[in-house]
Wavefront OBJ file of the C-alpha trace (Angstrom):
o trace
v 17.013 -12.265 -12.695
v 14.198 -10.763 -14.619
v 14.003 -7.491 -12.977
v 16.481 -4.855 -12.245
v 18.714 -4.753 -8.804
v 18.556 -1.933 -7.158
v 19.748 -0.760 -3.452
v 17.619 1.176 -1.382
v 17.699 3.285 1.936
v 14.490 3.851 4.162
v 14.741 6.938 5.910
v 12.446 8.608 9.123
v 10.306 6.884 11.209
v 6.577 7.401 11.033
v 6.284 9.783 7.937
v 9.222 7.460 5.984
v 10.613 8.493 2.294
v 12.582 5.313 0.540
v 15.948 5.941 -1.538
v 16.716 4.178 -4.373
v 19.597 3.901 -6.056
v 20.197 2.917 -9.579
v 23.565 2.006 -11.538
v 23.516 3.509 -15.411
v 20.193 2.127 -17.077
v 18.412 0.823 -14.318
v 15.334 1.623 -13.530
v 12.770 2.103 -11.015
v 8.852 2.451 -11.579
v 6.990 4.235 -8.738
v 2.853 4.843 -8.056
v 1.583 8.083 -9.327
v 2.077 10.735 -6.876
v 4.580 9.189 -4.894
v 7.494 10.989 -6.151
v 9.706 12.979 -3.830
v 13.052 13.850 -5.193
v 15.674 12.932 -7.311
v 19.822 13.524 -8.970
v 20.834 14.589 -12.158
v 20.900 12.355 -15.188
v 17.636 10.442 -13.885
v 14.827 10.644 -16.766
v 11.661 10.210 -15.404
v 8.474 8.997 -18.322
v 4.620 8.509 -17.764
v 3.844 5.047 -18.711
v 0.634 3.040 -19.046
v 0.557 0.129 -16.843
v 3.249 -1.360 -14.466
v 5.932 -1.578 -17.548
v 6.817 -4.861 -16.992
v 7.267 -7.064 -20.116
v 4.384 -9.066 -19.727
v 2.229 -6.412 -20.479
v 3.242 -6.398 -24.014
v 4.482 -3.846 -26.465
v 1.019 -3.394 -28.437
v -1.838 -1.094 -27.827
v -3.639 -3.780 -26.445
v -1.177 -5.253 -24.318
v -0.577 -1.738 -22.732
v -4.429 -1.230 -22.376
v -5.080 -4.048 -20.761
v -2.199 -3.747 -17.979
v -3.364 -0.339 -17.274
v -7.280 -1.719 -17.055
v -6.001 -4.043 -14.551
v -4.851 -0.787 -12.275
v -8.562 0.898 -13.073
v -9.805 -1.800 -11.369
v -7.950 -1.716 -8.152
v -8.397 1.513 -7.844
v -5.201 3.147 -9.036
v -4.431 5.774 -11.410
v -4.159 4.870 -15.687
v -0.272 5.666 -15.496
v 2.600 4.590 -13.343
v 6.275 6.726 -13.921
v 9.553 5.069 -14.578
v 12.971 6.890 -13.302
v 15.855 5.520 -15.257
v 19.079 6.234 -15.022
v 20.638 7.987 -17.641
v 24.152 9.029 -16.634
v 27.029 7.344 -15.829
v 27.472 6.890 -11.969
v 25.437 6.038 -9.773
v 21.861 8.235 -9.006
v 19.297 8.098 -6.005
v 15.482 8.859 -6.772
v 13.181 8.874 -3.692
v 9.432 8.397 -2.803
v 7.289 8.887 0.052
v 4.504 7.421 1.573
v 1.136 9.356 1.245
v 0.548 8.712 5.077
v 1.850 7.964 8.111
v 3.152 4.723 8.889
v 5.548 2.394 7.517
v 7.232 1.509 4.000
v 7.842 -2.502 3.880
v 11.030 -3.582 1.634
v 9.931 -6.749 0.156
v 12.476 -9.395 -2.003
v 9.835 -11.272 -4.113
v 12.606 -14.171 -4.816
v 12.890 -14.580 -1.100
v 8.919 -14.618 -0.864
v 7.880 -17.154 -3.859
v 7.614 -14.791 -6.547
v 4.313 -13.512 -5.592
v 2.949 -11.350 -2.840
v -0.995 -10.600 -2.436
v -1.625 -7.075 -0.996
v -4.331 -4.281 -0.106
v -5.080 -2.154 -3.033
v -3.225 0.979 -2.053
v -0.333 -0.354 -0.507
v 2.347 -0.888 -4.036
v 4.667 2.408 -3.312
v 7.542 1.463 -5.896
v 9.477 -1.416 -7.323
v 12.136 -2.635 -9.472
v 11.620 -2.663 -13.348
v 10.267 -5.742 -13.940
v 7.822 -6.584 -11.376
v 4.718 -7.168 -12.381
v 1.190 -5.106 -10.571
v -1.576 -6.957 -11.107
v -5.033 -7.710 -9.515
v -6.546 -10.805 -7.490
v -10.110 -11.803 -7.222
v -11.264 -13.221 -4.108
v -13.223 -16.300 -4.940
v -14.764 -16.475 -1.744
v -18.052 -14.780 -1.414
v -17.590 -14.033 1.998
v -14.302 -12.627 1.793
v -15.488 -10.530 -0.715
v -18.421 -8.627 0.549
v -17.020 -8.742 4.231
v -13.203 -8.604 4.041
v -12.074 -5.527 4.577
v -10.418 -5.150 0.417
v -13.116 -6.073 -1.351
v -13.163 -8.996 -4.044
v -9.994 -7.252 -5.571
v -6.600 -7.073 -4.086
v -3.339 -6.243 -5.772
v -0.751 -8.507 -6.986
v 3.384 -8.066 -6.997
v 4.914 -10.634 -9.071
v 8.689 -11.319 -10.313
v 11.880 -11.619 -8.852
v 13.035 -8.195 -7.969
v 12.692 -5.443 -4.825
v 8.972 -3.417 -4.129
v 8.287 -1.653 -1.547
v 4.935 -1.347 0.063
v 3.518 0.685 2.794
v 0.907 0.736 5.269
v -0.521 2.544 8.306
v 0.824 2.699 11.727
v 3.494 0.037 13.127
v 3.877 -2.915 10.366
v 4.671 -6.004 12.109
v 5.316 -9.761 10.204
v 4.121 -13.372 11.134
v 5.499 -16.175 10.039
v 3.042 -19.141 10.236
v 3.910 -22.405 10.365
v 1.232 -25.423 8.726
v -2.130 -25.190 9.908
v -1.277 -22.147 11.879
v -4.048 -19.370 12.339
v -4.367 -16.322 12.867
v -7.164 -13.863 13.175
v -6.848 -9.945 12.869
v -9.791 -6.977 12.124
v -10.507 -7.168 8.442
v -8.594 -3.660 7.726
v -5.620 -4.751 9.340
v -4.376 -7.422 7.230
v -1.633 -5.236 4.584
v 0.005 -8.817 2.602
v 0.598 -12.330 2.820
v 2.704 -14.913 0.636
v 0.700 -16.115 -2.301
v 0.161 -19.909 0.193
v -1.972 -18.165 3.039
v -5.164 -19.392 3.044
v -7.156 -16.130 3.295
v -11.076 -16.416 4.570
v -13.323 -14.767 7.210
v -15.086 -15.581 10.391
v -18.245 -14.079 12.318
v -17.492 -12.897 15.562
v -18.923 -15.680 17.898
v -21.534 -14.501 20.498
v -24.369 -11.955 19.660
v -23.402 -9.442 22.334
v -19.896 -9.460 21.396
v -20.435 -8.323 17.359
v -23.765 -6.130 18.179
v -21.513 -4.063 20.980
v -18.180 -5.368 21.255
v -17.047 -2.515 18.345
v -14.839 -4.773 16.743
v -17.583 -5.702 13.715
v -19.040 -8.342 12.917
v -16.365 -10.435 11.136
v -12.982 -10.440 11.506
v -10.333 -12.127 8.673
v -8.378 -15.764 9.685
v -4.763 -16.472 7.924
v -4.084 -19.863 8.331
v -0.454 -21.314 7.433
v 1.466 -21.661 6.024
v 3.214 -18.426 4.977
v 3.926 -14.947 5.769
v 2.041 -12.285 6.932
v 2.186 -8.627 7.627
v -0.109 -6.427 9.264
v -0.946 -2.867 10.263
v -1.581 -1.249 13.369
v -3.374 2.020 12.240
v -5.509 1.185 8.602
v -5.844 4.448 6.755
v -9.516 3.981 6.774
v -9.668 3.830 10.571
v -7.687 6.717 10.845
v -10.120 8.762 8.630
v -13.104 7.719 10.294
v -11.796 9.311 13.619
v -10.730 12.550 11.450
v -13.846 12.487 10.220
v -15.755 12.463 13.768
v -13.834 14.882 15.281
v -14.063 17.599 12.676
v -16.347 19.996 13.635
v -19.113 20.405 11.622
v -19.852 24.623 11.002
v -16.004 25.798 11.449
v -15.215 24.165 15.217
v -16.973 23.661 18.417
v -18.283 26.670 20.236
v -15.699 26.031 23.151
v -13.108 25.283 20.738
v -10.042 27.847 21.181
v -11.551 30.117 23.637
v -8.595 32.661 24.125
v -7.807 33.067 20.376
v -11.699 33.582 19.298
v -11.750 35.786 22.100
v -8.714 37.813 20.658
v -10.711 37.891 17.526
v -13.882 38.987 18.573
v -12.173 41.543 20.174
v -10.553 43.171 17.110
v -14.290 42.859 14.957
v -15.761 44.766 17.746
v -17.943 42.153 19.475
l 1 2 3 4 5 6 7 8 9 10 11 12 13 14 15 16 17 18 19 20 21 22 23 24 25 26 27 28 29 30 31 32 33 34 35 36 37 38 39 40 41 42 43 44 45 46 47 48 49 50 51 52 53 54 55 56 57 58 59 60 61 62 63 64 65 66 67 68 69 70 71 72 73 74 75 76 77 78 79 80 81 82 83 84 85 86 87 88 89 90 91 92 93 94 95 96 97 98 99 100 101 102 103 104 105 106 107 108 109 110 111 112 113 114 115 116 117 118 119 120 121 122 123 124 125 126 127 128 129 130 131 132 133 134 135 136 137 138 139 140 141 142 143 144 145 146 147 148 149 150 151 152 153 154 155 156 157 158 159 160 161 162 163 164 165 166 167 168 169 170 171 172 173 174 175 176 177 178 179 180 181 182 183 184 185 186 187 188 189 190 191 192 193 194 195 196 197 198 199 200 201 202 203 204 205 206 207 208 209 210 211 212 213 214 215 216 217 218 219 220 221 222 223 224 225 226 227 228 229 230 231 232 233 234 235 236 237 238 239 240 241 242 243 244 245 246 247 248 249 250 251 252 253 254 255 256 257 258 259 260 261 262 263
């Protein structure tokens, strides 16, 4: 075992917060921003990169592990919460939106799990966050993430999270399975990842599903999201009004106001 064991406690149901607990000298690193709360005794540094010892203990090595993260997306640093004391502490993190955080054993998945590029929450020190390049052109421009996803590697606990209800598939051989393109949230490192155009020309013109959708084909595991973050921001997005709120918006309170400026 490469990476630290720690236990862990998911708490709440659509806005969910994860608690970690660490024995003396373990340690947990955690996205930027993702902190929520934590004990006594629990020292908490700003680190370049993931941490993990592949990254190296030089300049370079440091550098380069947090020019992966540039890449996806992320922040420069990640923070580490270590245990300093002598019992046992609990550190906890939330997830920026609503929907669901996924506990994920990478020795029970292969070592490797491929994932959208803002779905890493936390994980054991150890584990390794790292990119991957679609080599498919297709998949690239039309895919939903882009030609660069994010990477979890080792042997230890992450946790990831993702919008909405997260449900998993387990496909067997040859086994397909086709989803919208912002759906998919991970899959084992042996799913076969690609995408397909929506057959018939009055289904992907007005059938509002797009124009491609993404096929997993087996075998491996899967999970994916009900409610993508970017789907829920696009409806945000429409319904805000665009001067201060529709003129029929809250009737009886801008009537109450008007009221008191005299108009």
């Amino acid at each position: 075992m490469n990476n630290h064991e720690i236990d862990y406690k998911i708490y709440g149901d659509d806005m969910q917060f994860v608690e970690v607990e660490l024995d003396p000298q373990e340690t947990v690193v955690a996205e930027a921003g993702s902190f929520m709360m934590m004990e006594d005794d629990i020292h908490m540094e700003t680190i370049f990169g993931d941490g993990s010892s592949s990254s190296g203990g030089g300049l370079m090595g440091k550098l380069f592990s947090a020019g992966k993260r540039v890449i996806t997306g992320e922040s420069l640093f990640m923070t580490t919460f270590t245990n300093t004391g002598i019992g046992k502490k609990h550190v906890s993190f939330a997830s920026p939106y609503p929907g669901k955080i996924i506990p994920m054993d990478l020795s029970e998945l292969g070592g490797k799990i491929i994932c959208q590029k803002d779905a890493f929450l936390a994980a054991a020190k150890g584990v390794q966050v790292g990119i991957e390049f679609q080599r498919k052109m297709g998949v690239g421009f039309f895919g939903g993430e882009g030609f660069i996803m994010q990477k979890l590697e080792g042997d230890g606990m992450c946790f990831v999270h993702a919008g909405g209800t997260i449900t998993r598939k387990e496909l067997l051989p040859g086994q397909t399975l086709r989803v919208d393109t912002g759906c998919l949230v991970a899959m084992t490192s042996n799913v076969n990842y690609n995408i397909e155009f929506v057959k018939g020309i009055k289904t992907a013109m007005f059938g509002g599903e797009g124009l491609f959708f993404a096929t997993l084909k087996g075998p491996g595991s899967v999970w994916i999201q009900s409610l993508p973050f970017s789907r829920l921001a696009s409806r945000v997005f429409a319904a805000a009004p665009s001067r201060g709120g529709a003129k029929d918006e809250g009737s009886i309170a801008r009537g109450i106001f008007d009221m008191f400026n005299g108009d």
